[in-house]
C-alpha positions in Angstrom: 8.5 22.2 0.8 8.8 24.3 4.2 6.0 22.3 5.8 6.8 18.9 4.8 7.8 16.8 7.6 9.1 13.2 7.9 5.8 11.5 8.9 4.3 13.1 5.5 6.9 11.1 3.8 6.5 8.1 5.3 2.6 8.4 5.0 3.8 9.3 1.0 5.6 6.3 0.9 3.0 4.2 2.7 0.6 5.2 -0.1 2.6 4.3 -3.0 3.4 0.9 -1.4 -0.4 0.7 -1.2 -1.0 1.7 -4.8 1.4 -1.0 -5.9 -0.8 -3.2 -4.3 1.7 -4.1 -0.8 -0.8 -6.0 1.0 -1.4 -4.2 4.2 0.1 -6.4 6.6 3.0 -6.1 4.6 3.2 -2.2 4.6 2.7 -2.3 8.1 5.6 -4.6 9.1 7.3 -2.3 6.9 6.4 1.0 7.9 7.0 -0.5 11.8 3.0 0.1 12.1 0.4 -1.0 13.4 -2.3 -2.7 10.9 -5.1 -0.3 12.2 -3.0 2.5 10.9 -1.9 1.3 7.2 -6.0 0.4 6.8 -6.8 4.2 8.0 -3.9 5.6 5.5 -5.9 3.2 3.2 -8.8 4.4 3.7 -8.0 7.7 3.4 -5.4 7.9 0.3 -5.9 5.3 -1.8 -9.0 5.1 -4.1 -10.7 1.6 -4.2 -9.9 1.9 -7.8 -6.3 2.0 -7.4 -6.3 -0.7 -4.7 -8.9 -3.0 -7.0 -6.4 -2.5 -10.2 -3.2 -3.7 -7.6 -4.9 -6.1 -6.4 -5.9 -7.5 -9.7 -2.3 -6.9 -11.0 -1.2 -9.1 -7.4 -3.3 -12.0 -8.5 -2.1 -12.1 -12.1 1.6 -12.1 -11.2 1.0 -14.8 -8.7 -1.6 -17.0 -11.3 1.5 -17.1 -13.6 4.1 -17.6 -11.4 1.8 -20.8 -10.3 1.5 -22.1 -13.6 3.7 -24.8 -14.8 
């Protein structure tokens, strides 16, 4: 872990918070980014895959926490 410096663990980070399907204004205010740079980290990390599954997983948490 020589080479491993703090903006690798804050990208890291960024990326998990992505995975866990963060939305990416969120990750940016965060992160104190801009939005340009969480979509690029996005874009470059996390699989469409792993953001479609988070996603999906966002939606049901918020369908049942709507319904009465």
């Amino acid at each position: 872990m020589e080479d491993l410096r703090w903006h690798d663990l804050r990208g890291a980070a960024a990326t998990n918070v992505l995975r866990a399907g963060i939305q990416l204004t969120d990750v940016a205010t965060i992160m104190g980014w801009g939005p340009g740079k969480v979509h690029e980290i996005a874009r470059r990390y996390v699989t469409s895959e792993e953001f479609g599954k988070a996603v999906a997983a966002r939606m049901q948490r918020n369908t049942a926490a709507t319904e009465v």
